[in-house]
BASEFI-189870 format. One record per residue: residue in three letters; x, y, z of N, C-alpha, C, O in turn. Coordinates in steps of 0.02 Angstrom, whole numbers, padded with zeros to 5 digits, always signed. Each point is the difference from the previous one (the first is absolute). Last residue first. Layout:
ALAXYZXYZXYZXYZ...
REM end
This chain:
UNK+00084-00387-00927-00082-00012-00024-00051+00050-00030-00057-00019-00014UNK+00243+00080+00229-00019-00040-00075-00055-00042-00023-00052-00014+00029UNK+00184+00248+00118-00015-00024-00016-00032-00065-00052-00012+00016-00059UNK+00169+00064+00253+00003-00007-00081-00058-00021+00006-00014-00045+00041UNK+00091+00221+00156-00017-00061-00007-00007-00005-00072-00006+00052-00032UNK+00075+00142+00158+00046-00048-00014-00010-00054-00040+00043-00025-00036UNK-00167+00216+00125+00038-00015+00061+00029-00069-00036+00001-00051+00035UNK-00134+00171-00180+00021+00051+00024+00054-00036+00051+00057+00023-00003UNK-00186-00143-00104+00058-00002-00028+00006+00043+00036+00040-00026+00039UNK-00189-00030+00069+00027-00022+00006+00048-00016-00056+00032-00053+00002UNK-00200+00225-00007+00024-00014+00082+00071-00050+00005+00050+00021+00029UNK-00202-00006-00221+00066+00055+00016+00040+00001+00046+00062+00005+00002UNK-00238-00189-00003+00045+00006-00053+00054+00088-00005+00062+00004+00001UNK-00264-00007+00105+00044-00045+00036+00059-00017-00033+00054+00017+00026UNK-00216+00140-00127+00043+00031+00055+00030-00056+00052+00035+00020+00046UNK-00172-00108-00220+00053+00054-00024+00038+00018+00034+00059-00013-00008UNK-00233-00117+00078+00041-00054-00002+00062+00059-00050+00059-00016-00003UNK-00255+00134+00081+00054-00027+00056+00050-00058-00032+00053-00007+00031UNK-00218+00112-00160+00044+00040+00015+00033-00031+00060+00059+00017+00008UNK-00196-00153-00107+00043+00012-00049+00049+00050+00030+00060-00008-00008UNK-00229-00035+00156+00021-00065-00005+00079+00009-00076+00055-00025+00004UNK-00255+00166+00120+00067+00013-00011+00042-00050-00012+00059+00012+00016UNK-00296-00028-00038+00007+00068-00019+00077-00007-00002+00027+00000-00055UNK-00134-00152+00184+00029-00038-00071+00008+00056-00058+00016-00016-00057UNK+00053+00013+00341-00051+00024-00055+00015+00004-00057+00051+00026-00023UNK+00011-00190+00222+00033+00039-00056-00062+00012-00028-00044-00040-00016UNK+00106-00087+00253-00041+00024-00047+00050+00041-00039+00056+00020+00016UNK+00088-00184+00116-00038+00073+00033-00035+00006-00070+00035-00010-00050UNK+00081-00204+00192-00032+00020-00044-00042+00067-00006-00049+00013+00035UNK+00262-00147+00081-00061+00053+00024-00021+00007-00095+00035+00013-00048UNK+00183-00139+00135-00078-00033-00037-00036+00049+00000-00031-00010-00052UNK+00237+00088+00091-00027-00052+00081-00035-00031-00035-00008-00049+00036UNK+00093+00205-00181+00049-00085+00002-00030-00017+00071+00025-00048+00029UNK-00221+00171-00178+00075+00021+00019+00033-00086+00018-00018-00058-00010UNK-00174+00119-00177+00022-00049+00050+00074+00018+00022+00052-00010-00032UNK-00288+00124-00091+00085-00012+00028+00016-00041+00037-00029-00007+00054UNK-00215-00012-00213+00018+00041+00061+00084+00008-00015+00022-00016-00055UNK-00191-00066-00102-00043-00011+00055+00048+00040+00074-00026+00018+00054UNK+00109-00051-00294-00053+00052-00006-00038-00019+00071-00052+00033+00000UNK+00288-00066+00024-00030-00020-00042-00069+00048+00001-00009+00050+00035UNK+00285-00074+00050-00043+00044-00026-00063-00014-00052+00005+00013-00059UNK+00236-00091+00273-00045-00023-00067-00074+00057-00012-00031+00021+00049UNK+00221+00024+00131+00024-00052-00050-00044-00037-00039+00024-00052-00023UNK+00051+00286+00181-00047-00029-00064+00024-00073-00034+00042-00007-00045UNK+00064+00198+00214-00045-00048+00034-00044-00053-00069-00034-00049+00015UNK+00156+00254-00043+00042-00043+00019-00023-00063+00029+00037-00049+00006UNK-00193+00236-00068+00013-00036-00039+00059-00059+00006-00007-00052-00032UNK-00179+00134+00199+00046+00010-00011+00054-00029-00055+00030-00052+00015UNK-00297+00144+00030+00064-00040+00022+00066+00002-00023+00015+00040-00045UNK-00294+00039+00114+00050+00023-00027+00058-00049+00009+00008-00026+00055UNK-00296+00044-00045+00062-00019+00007+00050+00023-00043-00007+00015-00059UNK-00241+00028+00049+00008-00017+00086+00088-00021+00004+00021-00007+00058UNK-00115+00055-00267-00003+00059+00030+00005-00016+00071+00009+00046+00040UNK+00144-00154-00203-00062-00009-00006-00036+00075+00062+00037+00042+00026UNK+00205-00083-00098-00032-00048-00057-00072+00000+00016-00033-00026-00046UNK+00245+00194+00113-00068-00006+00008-00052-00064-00056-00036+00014-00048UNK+00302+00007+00108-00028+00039-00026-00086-00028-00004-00017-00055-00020UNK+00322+00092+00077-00082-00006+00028-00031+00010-00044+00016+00044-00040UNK+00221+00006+00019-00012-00090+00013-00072-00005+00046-00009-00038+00047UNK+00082+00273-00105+00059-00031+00052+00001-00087-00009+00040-00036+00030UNK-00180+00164-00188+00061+00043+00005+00039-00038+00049+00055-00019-00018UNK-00267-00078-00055+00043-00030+00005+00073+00059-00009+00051-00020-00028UNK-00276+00116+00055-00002-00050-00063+00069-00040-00027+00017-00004-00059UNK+00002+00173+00258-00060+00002-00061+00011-00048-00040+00054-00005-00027UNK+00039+00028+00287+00018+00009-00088-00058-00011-00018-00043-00031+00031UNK+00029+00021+00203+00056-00051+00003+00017-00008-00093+00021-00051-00027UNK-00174+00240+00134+00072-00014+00043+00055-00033-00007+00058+00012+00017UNK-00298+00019-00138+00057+00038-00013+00083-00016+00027+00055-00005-00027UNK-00237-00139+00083+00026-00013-00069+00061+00063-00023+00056-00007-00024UNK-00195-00005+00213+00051-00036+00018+00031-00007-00091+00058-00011-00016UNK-00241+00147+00056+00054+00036+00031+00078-00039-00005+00057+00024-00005UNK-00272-00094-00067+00039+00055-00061+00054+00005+00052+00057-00012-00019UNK-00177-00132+00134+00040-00039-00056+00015+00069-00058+00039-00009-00048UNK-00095+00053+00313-00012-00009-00079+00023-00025-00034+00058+00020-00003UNK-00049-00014+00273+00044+00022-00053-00059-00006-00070-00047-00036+00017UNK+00113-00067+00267-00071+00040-00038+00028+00062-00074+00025+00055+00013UNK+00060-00321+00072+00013+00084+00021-00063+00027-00037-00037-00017-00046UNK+00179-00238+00143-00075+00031-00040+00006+00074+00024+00019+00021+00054UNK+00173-00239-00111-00009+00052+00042-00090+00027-00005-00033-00023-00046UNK+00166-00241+00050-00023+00048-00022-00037+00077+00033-00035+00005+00050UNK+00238-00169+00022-00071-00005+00023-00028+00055-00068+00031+00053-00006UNK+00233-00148-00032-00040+00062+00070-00072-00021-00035-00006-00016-00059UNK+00192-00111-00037-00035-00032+00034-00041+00055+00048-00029-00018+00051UNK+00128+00098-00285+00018-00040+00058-00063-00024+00043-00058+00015-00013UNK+00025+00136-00189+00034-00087-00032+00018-00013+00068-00016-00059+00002UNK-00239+00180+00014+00095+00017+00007+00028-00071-00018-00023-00056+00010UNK-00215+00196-00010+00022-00053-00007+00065-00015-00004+00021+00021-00053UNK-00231+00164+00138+00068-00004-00035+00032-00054+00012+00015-00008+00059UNK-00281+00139-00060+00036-00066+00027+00058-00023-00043-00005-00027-00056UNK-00212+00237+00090+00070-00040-00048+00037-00044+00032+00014+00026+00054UNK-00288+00079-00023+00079-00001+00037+00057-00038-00058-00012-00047-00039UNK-00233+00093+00039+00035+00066-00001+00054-00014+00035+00027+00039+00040UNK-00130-00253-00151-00018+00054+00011+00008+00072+00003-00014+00033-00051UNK+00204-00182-00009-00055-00040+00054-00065+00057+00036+00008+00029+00054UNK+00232-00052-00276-00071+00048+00043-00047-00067+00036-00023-00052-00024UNK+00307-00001-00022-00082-00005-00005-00043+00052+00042-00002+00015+00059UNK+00278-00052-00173-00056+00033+00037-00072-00027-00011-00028-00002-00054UNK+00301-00105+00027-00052+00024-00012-00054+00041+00054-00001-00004+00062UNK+00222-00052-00032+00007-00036-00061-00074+00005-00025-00004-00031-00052UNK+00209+00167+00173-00071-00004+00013-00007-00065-00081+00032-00007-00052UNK+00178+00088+00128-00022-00028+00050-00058-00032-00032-00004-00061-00004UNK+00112+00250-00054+00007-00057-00069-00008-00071+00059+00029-00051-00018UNK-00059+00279+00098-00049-00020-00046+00012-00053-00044-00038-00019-00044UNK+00076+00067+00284+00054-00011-00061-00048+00003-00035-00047-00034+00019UNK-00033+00150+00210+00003-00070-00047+00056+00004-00042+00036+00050+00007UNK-00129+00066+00213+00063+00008-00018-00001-00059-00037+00022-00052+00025UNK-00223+00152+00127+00017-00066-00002+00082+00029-00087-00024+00041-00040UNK-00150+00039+00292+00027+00014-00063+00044-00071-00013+00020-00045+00037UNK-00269+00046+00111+00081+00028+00002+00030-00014-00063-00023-00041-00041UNK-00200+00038+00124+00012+00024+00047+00086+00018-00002+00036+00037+00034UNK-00156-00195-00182-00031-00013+00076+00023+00051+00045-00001-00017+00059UNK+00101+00058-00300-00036-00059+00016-00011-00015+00062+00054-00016+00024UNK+00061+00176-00202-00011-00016+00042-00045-00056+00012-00023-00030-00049UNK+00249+00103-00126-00070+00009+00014-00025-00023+00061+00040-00039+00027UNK+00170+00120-00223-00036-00004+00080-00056-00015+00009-00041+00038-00026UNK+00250-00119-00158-00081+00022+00005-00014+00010+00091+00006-00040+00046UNK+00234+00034-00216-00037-00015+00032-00073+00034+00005-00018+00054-00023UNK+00182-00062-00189-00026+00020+00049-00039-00048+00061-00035-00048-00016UNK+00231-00051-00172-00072+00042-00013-00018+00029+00084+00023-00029+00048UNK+00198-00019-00225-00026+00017+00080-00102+00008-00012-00038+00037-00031UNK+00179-00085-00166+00066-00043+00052-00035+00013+00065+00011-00041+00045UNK-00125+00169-00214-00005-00100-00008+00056-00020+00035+00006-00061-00003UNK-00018+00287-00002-00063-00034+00030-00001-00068-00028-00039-00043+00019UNK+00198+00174-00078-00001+00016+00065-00067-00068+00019-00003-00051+00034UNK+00043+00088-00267+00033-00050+00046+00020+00007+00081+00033-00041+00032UNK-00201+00176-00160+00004-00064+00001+00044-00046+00012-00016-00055+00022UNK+00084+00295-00003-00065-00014+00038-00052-00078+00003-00030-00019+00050UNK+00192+00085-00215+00039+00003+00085-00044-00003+00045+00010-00034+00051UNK-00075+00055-00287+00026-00059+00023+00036-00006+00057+00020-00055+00019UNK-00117+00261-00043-00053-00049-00009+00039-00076+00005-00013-00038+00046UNK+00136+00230-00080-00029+00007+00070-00042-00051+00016-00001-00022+00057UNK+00080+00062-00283+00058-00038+00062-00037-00003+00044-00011-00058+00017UNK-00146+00137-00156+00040-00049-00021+00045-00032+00027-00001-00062+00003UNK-00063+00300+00034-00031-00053+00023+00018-00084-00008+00020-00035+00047UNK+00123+00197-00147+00005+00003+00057-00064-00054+00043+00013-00049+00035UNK-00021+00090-00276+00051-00040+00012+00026-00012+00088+00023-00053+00022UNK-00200+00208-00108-00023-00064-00018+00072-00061+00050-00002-00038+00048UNK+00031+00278-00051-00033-00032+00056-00036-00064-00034-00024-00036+00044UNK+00148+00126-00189+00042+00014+00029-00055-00036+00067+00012-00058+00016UNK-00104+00092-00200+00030-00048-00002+00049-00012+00061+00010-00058+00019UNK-00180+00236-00039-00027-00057-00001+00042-00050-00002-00022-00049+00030UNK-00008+00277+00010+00075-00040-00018-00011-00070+00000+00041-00041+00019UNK-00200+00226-00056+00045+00021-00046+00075-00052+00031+00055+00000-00026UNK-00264-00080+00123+00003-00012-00081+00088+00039-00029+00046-00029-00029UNK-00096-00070+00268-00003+00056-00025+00004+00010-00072+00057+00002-00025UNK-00123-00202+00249+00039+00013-00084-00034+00081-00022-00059+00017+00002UNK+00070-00171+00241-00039+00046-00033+00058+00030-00068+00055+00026-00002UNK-00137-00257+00213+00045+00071-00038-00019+00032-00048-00054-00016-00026UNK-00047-00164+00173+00075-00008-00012+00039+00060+00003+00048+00020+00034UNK-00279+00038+00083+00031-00038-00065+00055-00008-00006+00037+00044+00022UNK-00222+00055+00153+00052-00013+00017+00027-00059-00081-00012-00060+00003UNK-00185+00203+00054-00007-00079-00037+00086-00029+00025+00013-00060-00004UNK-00062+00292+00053-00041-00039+00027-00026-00072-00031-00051-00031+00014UNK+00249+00186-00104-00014-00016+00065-00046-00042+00036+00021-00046+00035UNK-00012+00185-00241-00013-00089-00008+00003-00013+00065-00049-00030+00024UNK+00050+00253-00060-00064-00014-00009+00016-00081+00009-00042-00035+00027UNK+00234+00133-00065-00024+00035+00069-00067-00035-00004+00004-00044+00042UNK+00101+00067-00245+00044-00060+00055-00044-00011+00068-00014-00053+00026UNK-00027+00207-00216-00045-00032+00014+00027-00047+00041-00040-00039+00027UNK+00150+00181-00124-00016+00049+00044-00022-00050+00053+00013-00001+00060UNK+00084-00022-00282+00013-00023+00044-00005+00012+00070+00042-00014+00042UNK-00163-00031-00292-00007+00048+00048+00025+00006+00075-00040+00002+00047UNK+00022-00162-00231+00038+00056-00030-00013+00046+00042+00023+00054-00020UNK-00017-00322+00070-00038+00076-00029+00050+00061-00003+00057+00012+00020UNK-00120-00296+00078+00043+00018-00058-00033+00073+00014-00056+00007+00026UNK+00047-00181+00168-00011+00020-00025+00044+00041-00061+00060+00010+00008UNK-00076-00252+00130+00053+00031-00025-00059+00069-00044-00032-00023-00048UNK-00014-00207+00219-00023+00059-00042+00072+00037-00025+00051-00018+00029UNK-00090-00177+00118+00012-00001-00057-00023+00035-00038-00023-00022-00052UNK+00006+00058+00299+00071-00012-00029+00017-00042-00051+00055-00026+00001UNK-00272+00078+00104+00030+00042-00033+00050+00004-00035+00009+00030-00053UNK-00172-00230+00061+00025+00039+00043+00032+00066-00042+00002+00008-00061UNK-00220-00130-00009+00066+00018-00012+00054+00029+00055-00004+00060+00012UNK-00249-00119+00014+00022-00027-00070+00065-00016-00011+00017-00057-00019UNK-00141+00159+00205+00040-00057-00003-00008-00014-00039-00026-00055+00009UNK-00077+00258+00015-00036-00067-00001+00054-00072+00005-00022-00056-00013UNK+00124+00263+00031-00059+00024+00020-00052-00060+00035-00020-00012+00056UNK+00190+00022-00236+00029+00006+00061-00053-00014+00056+00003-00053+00032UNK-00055+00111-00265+00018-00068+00021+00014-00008+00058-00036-00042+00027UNK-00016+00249-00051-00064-00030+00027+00034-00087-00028-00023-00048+00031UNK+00192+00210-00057-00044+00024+00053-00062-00037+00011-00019+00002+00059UNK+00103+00011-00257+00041-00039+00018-00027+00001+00087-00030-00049+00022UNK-00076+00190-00149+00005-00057-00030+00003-00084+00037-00033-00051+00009UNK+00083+00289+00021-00033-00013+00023-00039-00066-00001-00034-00027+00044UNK+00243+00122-00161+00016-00011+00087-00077-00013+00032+00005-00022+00057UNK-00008+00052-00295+00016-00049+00016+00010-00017+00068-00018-00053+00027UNK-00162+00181-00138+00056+00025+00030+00025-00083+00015-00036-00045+00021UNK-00152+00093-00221+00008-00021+00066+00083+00003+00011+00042-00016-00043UNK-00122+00058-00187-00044-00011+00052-00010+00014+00079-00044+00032+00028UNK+00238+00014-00182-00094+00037+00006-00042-00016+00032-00035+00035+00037UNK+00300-00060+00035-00053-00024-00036-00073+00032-00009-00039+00022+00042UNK+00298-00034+00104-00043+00064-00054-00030-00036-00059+00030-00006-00054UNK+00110-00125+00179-00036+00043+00056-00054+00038-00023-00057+00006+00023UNK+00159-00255-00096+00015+00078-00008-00058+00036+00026-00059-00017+00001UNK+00188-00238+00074-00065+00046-00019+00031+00058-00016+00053+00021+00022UNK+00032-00277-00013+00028+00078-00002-00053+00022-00017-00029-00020-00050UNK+00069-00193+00215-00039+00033-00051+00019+00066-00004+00010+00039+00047UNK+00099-00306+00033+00002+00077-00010-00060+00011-00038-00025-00040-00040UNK+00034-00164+00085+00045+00007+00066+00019+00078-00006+00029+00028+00047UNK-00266-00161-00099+00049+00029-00028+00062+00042+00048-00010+00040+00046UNK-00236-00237-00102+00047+00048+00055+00078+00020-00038+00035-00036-00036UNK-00329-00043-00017+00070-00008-00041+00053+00071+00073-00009+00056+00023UNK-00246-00133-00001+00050-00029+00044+00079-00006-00031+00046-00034+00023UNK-00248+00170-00082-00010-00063-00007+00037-00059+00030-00018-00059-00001UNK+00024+00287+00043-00073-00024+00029+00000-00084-00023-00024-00048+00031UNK+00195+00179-00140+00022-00027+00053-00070-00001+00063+00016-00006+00059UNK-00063+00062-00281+00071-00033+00006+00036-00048+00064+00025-00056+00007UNK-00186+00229-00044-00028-00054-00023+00031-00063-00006-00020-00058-00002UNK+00077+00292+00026-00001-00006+00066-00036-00086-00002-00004-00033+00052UNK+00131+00127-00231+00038-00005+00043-00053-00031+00044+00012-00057+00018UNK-00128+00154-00178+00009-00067-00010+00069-00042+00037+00007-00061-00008UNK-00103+00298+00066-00046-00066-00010+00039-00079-00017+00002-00052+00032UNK+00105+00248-00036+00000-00026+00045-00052-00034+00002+00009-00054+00027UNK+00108+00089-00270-00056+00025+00064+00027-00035+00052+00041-00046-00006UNK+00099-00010-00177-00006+00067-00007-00078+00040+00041-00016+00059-00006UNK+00217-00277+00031-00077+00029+00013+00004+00065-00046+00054+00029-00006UNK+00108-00267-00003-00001+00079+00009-00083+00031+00014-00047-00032-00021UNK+00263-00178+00120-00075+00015-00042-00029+00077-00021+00006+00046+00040UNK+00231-00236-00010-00049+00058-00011-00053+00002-00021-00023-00019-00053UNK+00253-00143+00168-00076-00012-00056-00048+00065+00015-00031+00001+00053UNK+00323-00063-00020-00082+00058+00026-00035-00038-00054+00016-00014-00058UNK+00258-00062+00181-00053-00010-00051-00069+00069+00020-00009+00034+00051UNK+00266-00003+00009-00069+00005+00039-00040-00018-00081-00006+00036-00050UNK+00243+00019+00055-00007-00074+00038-00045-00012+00012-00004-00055+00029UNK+00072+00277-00096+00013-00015+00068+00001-00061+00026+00016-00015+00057UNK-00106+00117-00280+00078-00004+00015+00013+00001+00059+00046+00041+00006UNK-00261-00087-00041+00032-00035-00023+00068+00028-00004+00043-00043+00010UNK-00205+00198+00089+00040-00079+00053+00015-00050-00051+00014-00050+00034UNK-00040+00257-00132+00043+00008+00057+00018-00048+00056+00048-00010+00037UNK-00191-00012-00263+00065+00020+00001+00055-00002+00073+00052-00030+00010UNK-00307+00042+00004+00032-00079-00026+00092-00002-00019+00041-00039+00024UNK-00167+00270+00007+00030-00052+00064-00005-00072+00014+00013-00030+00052UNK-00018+00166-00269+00043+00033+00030+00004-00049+00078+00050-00030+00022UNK-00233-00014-00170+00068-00014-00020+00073+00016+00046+00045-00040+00014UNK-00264+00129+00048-00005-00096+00001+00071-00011-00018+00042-00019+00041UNK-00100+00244-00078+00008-00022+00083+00021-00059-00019+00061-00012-00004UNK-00127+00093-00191+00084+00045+00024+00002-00036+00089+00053-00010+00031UNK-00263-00032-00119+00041-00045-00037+00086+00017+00016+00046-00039+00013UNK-00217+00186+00057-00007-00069+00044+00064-00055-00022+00041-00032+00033UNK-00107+00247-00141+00054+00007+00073-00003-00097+00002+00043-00044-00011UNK-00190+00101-00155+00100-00014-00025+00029+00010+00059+00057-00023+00007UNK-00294+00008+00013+00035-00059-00009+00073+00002-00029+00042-00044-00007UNK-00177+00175+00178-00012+00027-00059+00067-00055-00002+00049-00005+00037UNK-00158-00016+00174-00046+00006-00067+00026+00019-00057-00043-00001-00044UNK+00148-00155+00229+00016+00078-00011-00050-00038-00062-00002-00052-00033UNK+00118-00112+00205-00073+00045-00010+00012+00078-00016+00021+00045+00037UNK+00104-00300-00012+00003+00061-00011-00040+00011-00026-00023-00029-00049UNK+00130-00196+00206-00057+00030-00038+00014+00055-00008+00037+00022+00044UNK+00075-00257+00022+00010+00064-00001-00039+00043-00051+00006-00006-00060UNK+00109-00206+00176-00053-00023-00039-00011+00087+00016+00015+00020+00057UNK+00223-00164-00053-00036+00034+00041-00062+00014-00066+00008-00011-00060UNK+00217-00169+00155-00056+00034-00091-00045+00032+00063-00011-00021+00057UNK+00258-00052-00019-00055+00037+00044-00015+00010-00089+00026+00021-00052UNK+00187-00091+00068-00026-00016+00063-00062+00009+00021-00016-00014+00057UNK+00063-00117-00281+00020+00081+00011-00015+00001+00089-00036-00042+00026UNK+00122-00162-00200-00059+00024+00034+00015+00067+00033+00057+00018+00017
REM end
């Protein structure tokens, strides 16, 4: 078993680059130990349809210089709309001027065609160091509540509930549940996208925690307190996917 299958998209309109992309950075994390399942776009349309639909991807290589439409701007309104965080963007181009312009999407990184391999291969390390940074540590969360700051574990939290315009934070120890004035986009960015840290949004009032999961049917989750949490029957295929990574990712066999 490999340490890390990663799910990884490339968007470039003129289809022999694209194909020179895909291959080339399936290449670079399979000789590293890194399974990839690829998808290729040749529009941002059908990229952006993609992941409206709820398909999540732990990299996307966009190219910058497109007829249609500017990729940094592109990319810029995923961001924008919480579609995509930034930090699975990786821009591609031949124009290395254009570094400067990505800035405001803040992205993994940035591939230079005439060395395209040479920084292919560099991201590549940087990237699995950066995932195993982050799966041995995950971030804490600040947030407030009645007047005062509050210093969480995020691998603490064992789910989120929207309660109107307030969020209400559910913890694996015996502390009181928390309530903060927050967004469920906001809280979703904070605690990973689509199960990046072991979270992940199964319905629009709730978020949880995948370490927390012990049965998965079409009527809801059932974490290990019993808590039964809704499931939108929209994400029901894509979450029982990204649970399953989740947990070969951290060791577990699967069988049957």
């Amino acid at each position: 078993m490999k340490k890390y299958d990663f799910k990884i998209a490339v968007c470039d309109d003129e289809k022999a680059a694209l194909k020179i992309i895909s291959s080339s950075v399936t290449g670079a994390f399979e000789g590293r130990d890194a399974g990839v399942v690829m998808s290729e776009f040749t529009d941002v349309k059908e990229l952006y349809s993609s992941l409206k639909s709820g398909n999540v991807y732990d990299l996307i290589f966009l190219d910058i210089e497109m007829p249609k439409v500017d990729g940094v701007d592109f990319a810029y309104r995923m961001v924008s709309e919480n579609i995509v965080p930034g930090d699975r963007i990786v821009f591609v181009t031949g124009v290395e001027e254009r570094v400067f312009d990505t800035f405001k999407v803040n992205p993994f990184g940035f591939i230079r065609k005439n060395r395209f391999l040479g920084d292919l291969s560099a991201l590549a390390d940087r990237y699995l160091r950066y995932r195993d940074t982050h799966k041995e540590k995950l971030p804490s969360l600040i947030v407030s509540s009645s007047g005062c700051m509050y210093n969480i574990d995020i691998g603490n939290i064992k789910y989120i509930e929207c309660i109107q315009r307030s969020q209400k934070i559910y913890f694996n120890d015996a502390r009181e549940p928390l309530t903060i004035s927050s967004t469920m986009a906001e809280l979703e960015n904070a605690v990973g996208w689509g199960g990046a840290m072991g979270f992940y949004r199964v319905h629009k009032g709730y978020i949880i925690n995948l370490r927390c999961v012990s049965f998965i049917s079409a009527e809801g989750v059932i974490l290990d307190d019993k808590t039964c949490v809704p499931i939108n029957r929209k994400k029901l295929q894509q979450f029982k996917q990204v649970f399953m990574e989740f947990q070969q990712g951290s060791g577990a066999r699967l069988l049957g």
